[in-house]
C-alpha positions as CSV (number, residue, x, y, z in Angstrom):
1,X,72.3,101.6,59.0
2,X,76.1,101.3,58.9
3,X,77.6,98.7,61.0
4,X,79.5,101.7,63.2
5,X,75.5,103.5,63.2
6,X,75.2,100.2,65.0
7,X,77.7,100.2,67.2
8,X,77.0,103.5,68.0
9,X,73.3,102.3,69.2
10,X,74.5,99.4,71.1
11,X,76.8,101.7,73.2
12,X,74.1,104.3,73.9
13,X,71.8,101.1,74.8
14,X,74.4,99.4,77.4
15,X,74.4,103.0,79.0
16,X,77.6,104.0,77.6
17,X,78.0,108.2,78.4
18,X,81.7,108.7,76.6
19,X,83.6,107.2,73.8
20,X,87.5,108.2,75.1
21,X,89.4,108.0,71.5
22,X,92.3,108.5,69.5
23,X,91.2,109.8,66.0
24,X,90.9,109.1,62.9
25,X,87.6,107.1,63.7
26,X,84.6,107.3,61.9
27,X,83.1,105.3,64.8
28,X,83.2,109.1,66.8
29,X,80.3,110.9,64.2
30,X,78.6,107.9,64.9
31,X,78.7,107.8,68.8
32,X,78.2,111.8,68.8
33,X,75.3,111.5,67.0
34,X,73.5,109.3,69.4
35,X,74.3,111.4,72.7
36,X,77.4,109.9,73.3
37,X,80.1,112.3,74.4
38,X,83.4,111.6,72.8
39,X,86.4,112.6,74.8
40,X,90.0,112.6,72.4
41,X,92.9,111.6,73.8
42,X,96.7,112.8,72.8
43,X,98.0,109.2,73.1
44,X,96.5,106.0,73.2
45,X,97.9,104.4,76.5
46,X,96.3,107.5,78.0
47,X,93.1,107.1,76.5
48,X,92.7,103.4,77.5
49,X,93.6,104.5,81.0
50,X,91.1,106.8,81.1
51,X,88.2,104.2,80.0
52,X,90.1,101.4,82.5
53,X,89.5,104.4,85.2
54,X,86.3,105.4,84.6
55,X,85.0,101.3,85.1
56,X,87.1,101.5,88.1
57,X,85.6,104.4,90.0
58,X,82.0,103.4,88.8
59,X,82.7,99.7,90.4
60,X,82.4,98.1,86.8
61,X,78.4,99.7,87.0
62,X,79.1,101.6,83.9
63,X,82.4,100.1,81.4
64,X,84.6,102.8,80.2
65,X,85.0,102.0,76.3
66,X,87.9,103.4,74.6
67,X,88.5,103.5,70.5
68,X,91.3,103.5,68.7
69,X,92.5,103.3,64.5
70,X,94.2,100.4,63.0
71,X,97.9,100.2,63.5
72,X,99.8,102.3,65.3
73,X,96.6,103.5,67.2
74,X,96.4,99.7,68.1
75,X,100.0,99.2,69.0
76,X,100.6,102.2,71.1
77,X,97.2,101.5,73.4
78,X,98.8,97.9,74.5
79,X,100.4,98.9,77.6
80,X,97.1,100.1,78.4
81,X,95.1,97.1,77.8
82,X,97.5,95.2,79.6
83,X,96.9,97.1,82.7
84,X,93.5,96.4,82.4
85,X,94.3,92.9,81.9
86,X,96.6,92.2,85.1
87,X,94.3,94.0,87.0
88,X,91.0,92.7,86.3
89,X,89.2,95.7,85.6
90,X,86.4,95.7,82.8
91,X,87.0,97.5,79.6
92,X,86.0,97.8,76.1
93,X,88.3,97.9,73.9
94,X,86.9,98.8,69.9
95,X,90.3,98.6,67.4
96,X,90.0,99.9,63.7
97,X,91.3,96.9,61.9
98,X,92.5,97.0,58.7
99,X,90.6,96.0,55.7
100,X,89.9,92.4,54.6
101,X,91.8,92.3,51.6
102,X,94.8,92.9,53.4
103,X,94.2,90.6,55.7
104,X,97.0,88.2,56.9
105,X,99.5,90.7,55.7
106,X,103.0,90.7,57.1
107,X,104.2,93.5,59.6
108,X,100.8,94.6,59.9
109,X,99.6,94.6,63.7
110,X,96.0,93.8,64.2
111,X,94.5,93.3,67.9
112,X,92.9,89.9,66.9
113,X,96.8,88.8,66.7
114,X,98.5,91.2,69.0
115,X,95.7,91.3,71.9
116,X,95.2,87.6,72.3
117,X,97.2,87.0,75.4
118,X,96.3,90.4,77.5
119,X,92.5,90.3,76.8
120,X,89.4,88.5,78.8
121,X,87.4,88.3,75.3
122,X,88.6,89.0,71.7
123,X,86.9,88.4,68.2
124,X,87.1,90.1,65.1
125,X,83.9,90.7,63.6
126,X,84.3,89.6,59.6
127,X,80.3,89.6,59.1
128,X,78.8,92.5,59.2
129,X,75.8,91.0,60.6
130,X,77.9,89.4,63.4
131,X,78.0,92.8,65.0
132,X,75.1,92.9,67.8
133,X,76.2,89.2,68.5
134,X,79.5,90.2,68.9
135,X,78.9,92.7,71.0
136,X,76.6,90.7,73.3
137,X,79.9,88.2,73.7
138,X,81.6,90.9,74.8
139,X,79.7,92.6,77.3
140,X,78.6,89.6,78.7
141,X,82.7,88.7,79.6
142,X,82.9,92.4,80.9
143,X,80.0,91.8,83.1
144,X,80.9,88.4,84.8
145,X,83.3,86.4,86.5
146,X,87.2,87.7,87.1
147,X,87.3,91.1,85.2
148,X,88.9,92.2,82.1
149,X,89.3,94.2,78.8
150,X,87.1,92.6,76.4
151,X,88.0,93.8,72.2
152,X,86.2,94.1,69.2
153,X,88.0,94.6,66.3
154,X,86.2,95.6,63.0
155,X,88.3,95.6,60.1
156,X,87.7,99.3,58.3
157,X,85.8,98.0,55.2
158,X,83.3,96.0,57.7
159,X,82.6,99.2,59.8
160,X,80.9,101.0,56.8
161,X,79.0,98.1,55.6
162,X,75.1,98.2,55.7
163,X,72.9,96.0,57.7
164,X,69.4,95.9,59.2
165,X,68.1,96.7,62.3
166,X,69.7,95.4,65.4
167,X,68.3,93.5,67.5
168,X,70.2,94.0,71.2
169,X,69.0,94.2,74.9
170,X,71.5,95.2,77.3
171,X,73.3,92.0,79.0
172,X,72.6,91.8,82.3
173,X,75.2,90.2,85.0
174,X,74.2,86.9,86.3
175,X,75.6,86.5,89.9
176,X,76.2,82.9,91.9
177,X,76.4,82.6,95.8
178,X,78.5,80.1,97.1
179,X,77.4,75.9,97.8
180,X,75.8,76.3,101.3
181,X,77.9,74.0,102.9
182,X,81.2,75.6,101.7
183,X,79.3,78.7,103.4
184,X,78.6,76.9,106.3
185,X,82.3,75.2,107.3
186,X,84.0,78.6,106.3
187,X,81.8,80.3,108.6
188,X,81.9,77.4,111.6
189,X,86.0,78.2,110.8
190,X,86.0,82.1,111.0
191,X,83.6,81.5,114.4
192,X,86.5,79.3,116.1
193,X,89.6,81.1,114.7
194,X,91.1,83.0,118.2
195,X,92.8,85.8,115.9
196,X,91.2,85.6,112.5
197,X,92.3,88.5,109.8
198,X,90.5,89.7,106.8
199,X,92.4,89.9,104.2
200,X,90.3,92.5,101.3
201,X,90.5,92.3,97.6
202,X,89.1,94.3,94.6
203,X,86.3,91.8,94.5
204,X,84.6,93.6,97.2
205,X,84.7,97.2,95.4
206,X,82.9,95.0,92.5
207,X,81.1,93.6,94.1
208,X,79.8,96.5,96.4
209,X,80.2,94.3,99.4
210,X,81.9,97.2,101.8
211,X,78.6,97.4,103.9
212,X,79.1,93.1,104.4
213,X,82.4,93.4,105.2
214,X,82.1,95.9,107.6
215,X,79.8,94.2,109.3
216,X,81.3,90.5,109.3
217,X,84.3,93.0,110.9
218,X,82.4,93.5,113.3
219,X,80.9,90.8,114.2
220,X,83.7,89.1,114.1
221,X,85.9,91.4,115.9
222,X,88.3,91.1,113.2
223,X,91.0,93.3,112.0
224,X,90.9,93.7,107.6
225,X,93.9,94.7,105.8
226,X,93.1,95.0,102.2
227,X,95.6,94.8,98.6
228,X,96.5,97.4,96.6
229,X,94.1,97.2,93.9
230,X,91.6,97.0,97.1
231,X,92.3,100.0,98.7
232,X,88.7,101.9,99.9
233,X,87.4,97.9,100.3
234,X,87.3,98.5,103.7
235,X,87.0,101.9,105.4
236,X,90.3,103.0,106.5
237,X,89.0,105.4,109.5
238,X,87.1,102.2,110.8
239,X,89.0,101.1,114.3
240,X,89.5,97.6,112.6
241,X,91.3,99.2,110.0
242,X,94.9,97.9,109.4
243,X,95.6,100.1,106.3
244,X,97.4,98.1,103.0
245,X,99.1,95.5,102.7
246,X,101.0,95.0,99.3
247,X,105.0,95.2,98.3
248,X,105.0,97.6,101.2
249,X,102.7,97.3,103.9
250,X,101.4,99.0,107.5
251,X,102.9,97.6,110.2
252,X,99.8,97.1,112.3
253,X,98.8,94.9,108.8
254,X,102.1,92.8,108.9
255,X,101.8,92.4,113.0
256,X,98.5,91.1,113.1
257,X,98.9,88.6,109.8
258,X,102.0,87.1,111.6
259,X,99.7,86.7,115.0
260,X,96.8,85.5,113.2
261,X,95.5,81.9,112.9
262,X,93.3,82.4,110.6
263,X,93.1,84.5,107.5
264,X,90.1,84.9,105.2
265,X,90.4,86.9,101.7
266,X,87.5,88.2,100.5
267,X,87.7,89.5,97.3
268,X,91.2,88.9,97.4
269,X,93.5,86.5,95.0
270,X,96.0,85.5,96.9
271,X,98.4,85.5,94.2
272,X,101.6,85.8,95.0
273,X,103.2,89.0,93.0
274,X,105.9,91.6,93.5
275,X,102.9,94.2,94.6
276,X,100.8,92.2,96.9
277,X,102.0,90.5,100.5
278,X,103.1,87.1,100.8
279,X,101.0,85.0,103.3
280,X,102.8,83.9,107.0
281,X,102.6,80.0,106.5
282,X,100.5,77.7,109.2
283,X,97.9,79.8,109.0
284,X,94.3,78.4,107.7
285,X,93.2,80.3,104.7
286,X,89.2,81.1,103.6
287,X,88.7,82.8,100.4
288,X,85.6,83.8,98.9
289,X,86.4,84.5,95.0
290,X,84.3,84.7,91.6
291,X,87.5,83.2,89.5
292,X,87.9,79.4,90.4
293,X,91.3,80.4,89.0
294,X,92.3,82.2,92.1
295,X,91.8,79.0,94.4
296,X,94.8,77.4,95.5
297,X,96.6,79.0,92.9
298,X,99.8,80.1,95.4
299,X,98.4,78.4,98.4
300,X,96.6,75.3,99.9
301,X,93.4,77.0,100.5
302,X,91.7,75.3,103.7
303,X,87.9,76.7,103.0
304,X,87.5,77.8,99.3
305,X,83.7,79.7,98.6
306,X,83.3,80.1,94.9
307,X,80.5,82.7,94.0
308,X,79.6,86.6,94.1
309,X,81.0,88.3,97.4
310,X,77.8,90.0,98.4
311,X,75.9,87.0,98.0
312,X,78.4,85.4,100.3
313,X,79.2,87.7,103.0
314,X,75.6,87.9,103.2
């Protein structure tokens, strides 16, 4: 089989029910010809929104993929990746690269040169044989830890190489919980704290932790305000509800922060950016996170939990 025949087959294996695209790409007879439905696009920013969406509204289950040709097709989908990028959200990316002999080329824009700062995982696949590997790497970044757009470029001549059979089983996410005594004084805080908040991230729509939190809400008594990119974390109907809190935020959500002695984001950054809310200072902070990247990036964090929030909150 060709190398896109292959592609084609490892998308239809990981579940994969639409290719969105910009044409020309050879890589679309391939996909429709294993059941995948491609969907074309007029531009390529839109057409990388629409995969980043679809991963979004699926919780990262399924990972929108979206396909573009070499060039301009990879230029104008950049803002698009970037979005993904700076917010976490899984996507496959799949560039048309130029050929090999033209490799190296001035004033040529490639993704394995242009993408490197704005993607989770990147590789250009130079072996034809590489493919199923390289596709493994990538769903296995898309499928663990923070979140991201993960590419594969395959230079044109690669794409319509022969190989053998693959050999490829669907990557399967490998979730941690949290050390048990990080658990344990996080909890022994959130028990004392006279006016704890909860402060909701993205991580828990990931995560599919709503259910937890709701319940820790309750337990707890405890008023959750959730980010912008965590909207629909935590029921907004639910009487503990204090709506969003980002550049803009409720006023029941900025009240009770200022009140609170204790704030504990789950799912949640913390990072301090033009759309999200700053944190009231003397307040202790818990945060459950997956990215060790997010602890005590902005603040002193007095009771980090590193690990899956489900698994936590549990």
């Amino acid at each position: 089989m060709k190398v896109l025949d292959a592609m084609a087959e490892i998308l239809k294996r990981e579940g994969t029910e639409y290719l969105f695209c910009f044409p020309t790409l050879d890589l679309i007879e391939s996909v429709a010809k294993v059941g995948i439905r491609p969907i074309v696009c007029r531009q390529e920013r839109v057409g990388a929104g629409m995969a980043d969406a679809y991963s979004r509204i699926t919780n990262g289950r399924k990972i929108g993929v979206f396909a573009m040709q070499a060039g301009p097709g990879v230029e104008n989908a950049y803002p698009g990746v970037t979005t993904s990028y700076s917010d976490a959200s899984p996507m496959l990316v799949l560039p048309s690269g130029y050929a090999r002999d033209r490799e190296g080329w001035p004033h040529m824009f490639t993704a394995a040169r242009g993408y490197s700062n704005v993607s989770k995982w990147l590789e250009q696949v130079n072996d034809p044989n590489q493919i199923a590997d390289a596709m493994r790497r990538a769903y296995t970044r898309l499928k663990n830890g923070r979140l991201g757009p993960a590419i594969v470029e395959v230079p044109g001549d690669v794409a319509m190489e022969e190989i053998g059979e693959i050999d490829y089983q669907p990557v399967r996410p490998a979730k941690s919980a949290a050390d048990v005594v990080d658990v344990e004084r996080a909890a022994r805080a959130l028990v004392d704290a006279q006016r704890p908040v909860i402060h909701a991230g993205q991580g828990i729509m990931y995560a599919e932790a709503t259910d937890e939190l709701v319940e820790l809400a309750e337990m707890l008594s405890a008023p959750v305000l959730t980010t912008l990119l965590g909207k629909s974390a935590f029921p907004e109907t639910h009487p503990l509800s204090l709506g969003m809190a980002a550049g803009s935020a409720s006023w029941p959500a900025v009240h009770f922060m200022r009140e609170s002695d204790l704030i504990f984001g789950a799912g949640a950054s913390f990072a301090k950016h033009q759309m999200s809310a700053n944190l009231p200072d003397g307040k202790a902070l818990v945060q459950v996170t997956n990215d060790e990247s997010d602890l005590n990036r902005n603040y002193h964090i007095d009771y980090p939990m590193l690990g899956d929030a489900t698994l936590v909150l549990r």
